[in-house]
N, C-alpha and C positions, 0 to 999 in steps of 0.2 A: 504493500500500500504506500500512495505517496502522499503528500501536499502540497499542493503549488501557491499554496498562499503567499508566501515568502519571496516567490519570485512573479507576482501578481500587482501592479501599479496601475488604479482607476486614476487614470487620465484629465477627467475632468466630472464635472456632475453634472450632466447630461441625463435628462429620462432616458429611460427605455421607450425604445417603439413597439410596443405592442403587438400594433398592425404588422410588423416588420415577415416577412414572408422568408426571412433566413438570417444566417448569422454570419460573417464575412470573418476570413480570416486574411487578412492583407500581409501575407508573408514578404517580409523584405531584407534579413537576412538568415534567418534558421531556414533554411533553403533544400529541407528535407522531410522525411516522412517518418522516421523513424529517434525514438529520446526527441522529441519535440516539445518543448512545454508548452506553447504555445498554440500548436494545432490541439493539445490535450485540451486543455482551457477552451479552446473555440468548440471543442466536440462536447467537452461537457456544460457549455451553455447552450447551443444547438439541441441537447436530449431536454434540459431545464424546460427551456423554453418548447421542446415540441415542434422544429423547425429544420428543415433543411440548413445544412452543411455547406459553404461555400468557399473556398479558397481557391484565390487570386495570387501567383506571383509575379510582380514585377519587377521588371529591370528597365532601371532610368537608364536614359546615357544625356540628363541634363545637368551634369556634374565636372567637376578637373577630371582630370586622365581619364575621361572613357574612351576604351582604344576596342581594337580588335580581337586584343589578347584575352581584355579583362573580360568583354560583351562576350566571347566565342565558348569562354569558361564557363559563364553562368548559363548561358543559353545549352551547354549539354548538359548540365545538371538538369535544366528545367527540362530536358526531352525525357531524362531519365525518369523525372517525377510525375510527368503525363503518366505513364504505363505504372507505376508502383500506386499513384492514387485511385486509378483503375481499379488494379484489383483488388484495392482497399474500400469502393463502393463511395469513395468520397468526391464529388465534384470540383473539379481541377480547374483553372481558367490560366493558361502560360499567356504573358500579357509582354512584348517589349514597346518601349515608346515608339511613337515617331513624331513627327513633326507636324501630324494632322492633332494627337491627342495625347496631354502631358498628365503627370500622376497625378497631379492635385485637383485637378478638373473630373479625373476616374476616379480617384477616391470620393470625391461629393458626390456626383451621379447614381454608384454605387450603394453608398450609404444611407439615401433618402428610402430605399422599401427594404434594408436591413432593419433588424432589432435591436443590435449593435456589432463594436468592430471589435475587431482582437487584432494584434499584432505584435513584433518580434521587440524586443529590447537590445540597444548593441549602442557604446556608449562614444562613439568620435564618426565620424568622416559621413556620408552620405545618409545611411540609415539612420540616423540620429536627427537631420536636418527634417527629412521625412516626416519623421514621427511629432516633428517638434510642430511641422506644417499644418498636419491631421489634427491636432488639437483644436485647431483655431475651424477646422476646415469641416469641421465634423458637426450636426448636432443633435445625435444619438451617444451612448455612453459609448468612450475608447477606451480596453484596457491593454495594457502594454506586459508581455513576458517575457522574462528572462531563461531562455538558454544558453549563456554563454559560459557558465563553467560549475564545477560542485560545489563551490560556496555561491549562495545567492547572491546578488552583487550588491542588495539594500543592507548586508546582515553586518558589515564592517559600515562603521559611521564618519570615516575620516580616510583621507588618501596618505599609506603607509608610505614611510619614507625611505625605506632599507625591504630586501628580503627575509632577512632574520626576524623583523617586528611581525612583520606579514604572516611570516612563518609560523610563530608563536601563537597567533590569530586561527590559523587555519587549525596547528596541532589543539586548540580549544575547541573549534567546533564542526571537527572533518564528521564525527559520527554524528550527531543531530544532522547534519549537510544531507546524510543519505536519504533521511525521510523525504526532501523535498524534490528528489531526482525526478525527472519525467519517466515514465512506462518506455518499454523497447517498443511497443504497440501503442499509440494514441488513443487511439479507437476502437472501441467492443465489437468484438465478432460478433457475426448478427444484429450490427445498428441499422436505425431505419432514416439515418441519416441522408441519403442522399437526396438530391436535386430533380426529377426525370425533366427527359429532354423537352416538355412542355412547358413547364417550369423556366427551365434554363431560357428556352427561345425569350420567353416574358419578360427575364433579367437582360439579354441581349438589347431588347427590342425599347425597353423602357430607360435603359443606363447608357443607349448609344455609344455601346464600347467598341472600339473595333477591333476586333479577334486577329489576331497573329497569326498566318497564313503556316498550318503544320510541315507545308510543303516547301519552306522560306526557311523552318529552321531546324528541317531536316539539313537541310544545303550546307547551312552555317555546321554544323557538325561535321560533316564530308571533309573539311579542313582543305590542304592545298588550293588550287585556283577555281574551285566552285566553290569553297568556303570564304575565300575573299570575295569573290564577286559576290555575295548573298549578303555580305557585310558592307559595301562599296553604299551600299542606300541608303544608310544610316549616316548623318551627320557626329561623326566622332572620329577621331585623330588614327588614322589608317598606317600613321608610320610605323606604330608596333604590333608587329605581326602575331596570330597565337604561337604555342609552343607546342609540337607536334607531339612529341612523346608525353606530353603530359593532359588530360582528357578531365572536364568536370565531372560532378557527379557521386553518387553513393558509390557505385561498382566497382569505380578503380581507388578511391576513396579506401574501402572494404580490405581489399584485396591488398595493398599498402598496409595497412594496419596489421591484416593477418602475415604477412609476408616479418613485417618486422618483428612480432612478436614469436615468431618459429625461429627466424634465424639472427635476428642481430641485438632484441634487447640484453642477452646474458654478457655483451661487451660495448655495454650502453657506457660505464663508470670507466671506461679506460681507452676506449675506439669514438665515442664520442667528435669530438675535434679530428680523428684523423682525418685526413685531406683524400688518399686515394679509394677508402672503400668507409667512410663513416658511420658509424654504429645509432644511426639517427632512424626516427619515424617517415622525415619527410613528408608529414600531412600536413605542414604549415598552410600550404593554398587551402585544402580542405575544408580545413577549421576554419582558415578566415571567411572563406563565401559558405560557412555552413552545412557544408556537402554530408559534414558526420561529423556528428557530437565527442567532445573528451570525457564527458560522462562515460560514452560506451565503449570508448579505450580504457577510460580508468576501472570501471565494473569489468570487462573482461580479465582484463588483466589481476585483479584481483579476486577474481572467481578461480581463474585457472591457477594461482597460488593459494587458493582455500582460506585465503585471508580474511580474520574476522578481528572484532575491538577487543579480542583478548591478548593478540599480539602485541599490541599496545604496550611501548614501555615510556609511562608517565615521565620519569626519569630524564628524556630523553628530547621533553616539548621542547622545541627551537630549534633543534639540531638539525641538519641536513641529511642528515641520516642515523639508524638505529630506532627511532619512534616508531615506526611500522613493524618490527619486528622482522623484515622481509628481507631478503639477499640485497648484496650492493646495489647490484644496477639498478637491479628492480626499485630499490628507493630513492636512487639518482635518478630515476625517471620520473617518479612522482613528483620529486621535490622540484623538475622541472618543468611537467605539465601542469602541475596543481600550482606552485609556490612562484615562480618567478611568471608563468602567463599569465595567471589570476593578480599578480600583482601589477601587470600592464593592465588590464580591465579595469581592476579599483582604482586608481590612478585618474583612468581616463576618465569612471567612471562622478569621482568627488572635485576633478580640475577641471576648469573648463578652460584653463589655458597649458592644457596638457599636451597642444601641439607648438606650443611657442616655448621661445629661450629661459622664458620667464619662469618657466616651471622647475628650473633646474636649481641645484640649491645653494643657499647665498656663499658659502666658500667657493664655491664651482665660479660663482658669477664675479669675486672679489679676484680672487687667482686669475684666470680669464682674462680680465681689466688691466690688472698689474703686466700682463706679460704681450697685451695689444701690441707693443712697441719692436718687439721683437719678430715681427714679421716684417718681410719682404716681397714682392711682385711674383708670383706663380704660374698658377693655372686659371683658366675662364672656364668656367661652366660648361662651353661647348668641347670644350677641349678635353673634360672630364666628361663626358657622356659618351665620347666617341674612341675613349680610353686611347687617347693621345698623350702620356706621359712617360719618362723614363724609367717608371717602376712599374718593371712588366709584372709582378706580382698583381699588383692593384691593377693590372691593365688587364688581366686575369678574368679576377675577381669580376670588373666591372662589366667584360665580355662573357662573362656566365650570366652575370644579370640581365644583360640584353638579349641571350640567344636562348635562356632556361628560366628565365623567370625567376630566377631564386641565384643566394649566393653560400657558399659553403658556409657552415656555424662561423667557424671561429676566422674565416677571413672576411665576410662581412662584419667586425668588430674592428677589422685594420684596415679595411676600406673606409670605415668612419671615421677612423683615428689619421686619418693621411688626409682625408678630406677637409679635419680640424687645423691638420697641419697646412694645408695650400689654400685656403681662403682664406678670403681680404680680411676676415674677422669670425668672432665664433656665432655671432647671431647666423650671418651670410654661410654657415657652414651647416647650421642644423638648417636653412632652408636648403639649400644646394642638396643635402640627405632626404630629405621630405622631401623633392622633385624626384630626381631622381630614382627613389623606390617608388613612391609611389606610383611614376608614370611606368616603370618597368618590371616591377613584381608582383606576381600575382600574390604574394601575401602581403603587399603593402597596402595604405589605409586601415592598417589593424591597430589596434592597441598597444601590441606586442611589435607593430613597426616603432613606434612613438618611442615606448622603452628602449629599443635598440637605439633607437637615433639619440638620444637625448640621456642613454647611458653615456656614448660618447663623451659626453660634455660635463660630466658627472651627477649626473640623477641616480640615484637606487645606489651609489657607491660612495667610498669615504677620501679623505685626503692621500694621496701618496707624496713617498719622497724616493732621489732628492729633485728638488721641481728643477725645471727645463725651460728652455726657452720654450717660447706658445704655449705650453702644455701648463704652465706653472702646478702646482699641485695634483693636477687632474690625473687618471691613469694614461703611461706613456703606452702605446703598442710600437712599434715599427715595421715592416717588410725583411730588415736584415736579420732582426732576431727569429721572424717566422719560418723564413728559410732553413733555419742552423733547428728548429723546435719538429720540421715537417721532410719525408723526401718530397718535395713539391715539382719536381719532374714528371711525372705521368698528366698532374693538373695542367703545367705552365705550356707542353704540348697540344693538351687534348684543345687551351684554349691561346694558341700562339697566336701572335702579330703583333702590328705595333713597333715600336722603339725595344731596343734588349742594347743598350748602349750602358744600360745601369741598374742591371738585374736585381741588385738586395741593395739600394739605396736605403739610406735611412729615412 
C-alpha cells in the first residue's frame, strides 16, 4: 500500500466541475506509465469521481534548446507510451506543438469539460514554467505530483547545502519514504476507466485540439534522413542532430537498467570514473525526460539484495556508506542515486535562483572575486562549442557531448573546471556550462545539470587549498592530472581531432 499524499500539491482553490465529463492528466515530464505518481492520483480521482481517464502528453518546442535531439527523444518515448496505455485500457492523446496550436491555449480548451487536472511536478527549466502557466490558466482544481525521486520533494523544508547534511536527512527518513512510493501499476486491473471512441471524438470536437499525425511521428523515430525531414517542420534549432544509438522510451530505458544491474553495479565503488568501460547506469537521459523512475531502480535493486530496515545500522546515519547494511557498490550506488541526485532536486526545488551564480556559496563567490584579476584572454564560446582548443582532452570531452549526448562522469567535472578556467569571469562560465549542456545533452535542463554546473564553482563543496590562480579556494581539477589518474587512449581516439599541439595542458 502506498500514499501519495506527501507528494500531492493542490494548486490552487478552484471548485471542482462537476459536470466535468473526465479527468485530465496533463503529463509533462513523468513521461511514463509505469511508478507514476501522478497518473496514480489522476486514476484514483477519475474512479472518485466516476469519470473517464484522460491523458495528454505534450511536448513544447516553445522553449531555449528545443532541437532535434531533445524533440526526437521525447517523441519515441511518446510512441512507446501510445501502445503501453493501450493495453492499459487508458486513453492516451500524444500531443507535439506547432505553430497553429500552443500548450496554454490546449490546456484551457481542454480543461473547461474536465472535472479537474493532475499533472507532473519537476522543479527548474520548462516543466516548471508550464505548470506555473496552468495555474493562472486553469479554472477547475490543479493538483501537481511529485515523481521525481524516494524522498518526497515537500518532506525536506530548506535547500541542503552539502551532501553529508542531505545525507543525514534522507538516512532519517529513507523508510517512512517507502510508504509514499507510487505502485509499479497505476491502475487497477479491470478499471472502467476509459474514454470510448464517442467520447473521445466529443473531446476532439469541443477542445479543437489538433491530433499529431501517428504517421508524422512514426517518421520522426525512423531516425536518419526520414527522421530529419519529419522534424524539418517544426520550428526548432535543427543544428543538433538526434543521437542514433541512443533511442527514448521505457524499453531501452528497461533494458539499460537490467543490463547494468547483471553486469557492472558489483564495480560500481571502484570502475565508476573509469574512462574506457565505466561501471555506470547511464540512465541519466532517462530519468531526466522521465522515461523510468529511480524508485524502480532503487526497489529493484533492493528486492534483489533482500534488503529490509533491519539492515539498518543506526550507527552509521551520514555516512556514505555502511547504513544500509549492503555490499560496497551496492551503497555507493545508492548514496549516488538517492543522496547526491535528490540533493540536485531539493536544491532546485527550495532556490529559485538555483540556475544562476548567485546560488553558489558566499566563500565560493569571495575566493572567485579575489582571484578575477588573474585571468587572461582565452577562448570564445564558439571556439568552445566547436572544441577548438589545445586541450585535446577537453576537446574530447566536448566532442562526446556533441556526437552522444552525454559526457563521461568524471570528465565532465574537468570540462567544467577548464571552462572556469578560460572565461572572461566565473558568472560568464556557469553561463557558457548552462549553454552548452543544455543545448547539447540530453540530460541537460535537469536538476542534477545545475549541480554539476554550479559544483564547478563551488556549490555542495567546501574550501580547498593551496588556492590558485582563478580557482582561489574552489576545487582545482586539470586535464594533466586526469591523464596521469586514466589510460585515456582508447577515449582520446574513439573521439580525435582538433589541435593535439598540447595534449595534458594544464
Amino acid at each position: 500500500m502506498t500514499s501519495l499524499d506527501s507528494r500531492v500539491t493542490i494548486a490552487n482553490d478552484s471548485e471542482m466541475n462537476f459536470d466535468g465529463k473526465y479527468v485530465l492528466y496533463w503529463m509533462v515530464s513523468t513521461r511514463r506509465f509505469h511508478y507514476n505518481a501522478a497518473l496514480q492520483h489522476a486514476a484514483e480521482m477519475a474512479k472518485q469521481y466516476q469519470v473517464p481517464l484522460v491523458v495528454l502528453e505534450a511536448i513544447s518546442i516553445s522553449h531555449p534548446y528545443a532541437n532535434d535531439r531533445i524533440i526526437s527523444f521525447m517523441i519515441e518515448g511518446m510512441v512507446e507510451n501510445i501502445d503501453i496505455f493501450k493495453e492499459n485500457n487508458v486513453r492516451f492523446i500524444p500531443w507535439v506543438q506547432t505553430p497553429l496550436q500552443g500548450p496554454g491555449g490546449l490546456l484551457r480548451s481542454l480543461s473547461k469539460n474536465a472535472v479537474m487536472v493532475v499533472t507532473d511536478d519537476f522543479p527548474t527549466y520548462k516543466s516548471k514554467w508550464v505548470v506555473e502557466d496552468a495555474k493562472s490558466a486553469i479554472k477547475i482544481p490543479l493538483h501537481i505530483v511529485d515523481s521525481n525521486g524516494a524522498i518526497p520533494l515537500d518532506w525536506p523544508t530548506k535547500a541542503y547545502p552539502t551532501a553529508h547534511s542531505f545525507r543525514r536527512f534522507i538516512h532519517d527518513r529513507f523508510v517512512d519514504s517507502i510508504e509514499t512510493w507510487p505502485k509499479k501499476t497505476p491502475v487497477e486491473q479491470g478499471h472502467d476507466l476509459w474514454m470510448n471512441d464517442e467520447q473521445y471524438g466529443e473531446l476532439v470536437k469541443e477542445s479543437g485540439i489538433v491530433k499529431t499525425p501517428l504517421e508524422w511521428l512514426w517518421r520522426v523515430c525512423e531516425k536518419g534522413s526520414v527522421g530529419i525531414d519529419a522534424l524539418s517542420v517544426l520550428d526548432i534549432d535543427h543544428s543538433v542532430p538526434p543521437v542514433n544509438d541512443k533511442s527514448g522510451g521505457t524499453k531501452q530505458a528497461k533494458n539499460r537498467m537490467n543490463t547494468f544491474l547483471q553486469s557492472r553495479i558489483g564495480r560500481y565503488h571502484t570502475d565508476r570514473n573509469e574512462v574506457s568501460n565505466p561501471a555506470t547506469s547511464g540512465l541519466s537521459p532517462w530519468f531526466h525526460f522521465g522515461h523510468i523512475s529511480t524508485i524502480e531502480l532503487i526497489q529493484t535493486l533492493l528486492e534483489t539484495n533482500d534488503w529490509s530496515p533491519h539492515y539498518i545500522d543506526p550507527s552509521r546515519r551520514g555516512s556514505r556508506s555502511g547504513w544500509w547494511g549492503l555490499s560496497e557498490p551496492v551503497e555507493s550506488f545508492l548514496d549516488q542515486i538517492i543522496t547526491w541526485r535528490e540533493l540536485g532536486f531539493n536544491f532546485a526545488h527550495n532556490e529559485e535562483n538555483h540556475t544562476s551564480i548567485e546560488s553558489i556559496p558566499n566563500w565560493a563567490k569571495l575566493t572567485l572575486s579575489l582571484h578575477q584579476e588573474d585571468r587572461s584572454d582565452n577562448y570564445t564560446l564558439e571556439e568552445l562549442e566547436n572544441a577548438l582548443t589545445e586541450d585535446e582532452i577537453w576537446n574530447a570531452a566536448q566532442r562526446q557531448l556533441r556526437q552522444e549526448g552525454i559526457i563521461h562522469n568524471y570528465l565532465r567535472m574537468v570540462w567544467g573546471k577548464r571552462i572556469l578556467e578560460w572565461a572572461p569571469d566565473a558568472k560568464t562560465a556557469s553561463e557558457w556550462m548552462i549553454y552548452l549542456n543544455d543545448k547539447w545533452a540530453l540530460d541537460g535542463r535537469d536538476p542534477n545539470s545545475y549541480t554539476g554546473i554550479f559544483w564547478v564553482l563551488g556549490r555542495h563543496d567546501r574550501a580547498w587549498g593551496p588556492e590558485r590562480p582563478i580557482f582561489g579556494k574552489v576545487r582545482y581539477m586539470s586535464s594533466a592530472n586526469t591523464a596521469k589518474k586514466f589510460n585515456l587512449k582508447p577515449y582520446l581516439s574513439r573521439f580525435a581531432g582538433g589541435y593535439q599541439s598540447n595534449l595534458f595542458s594544464n
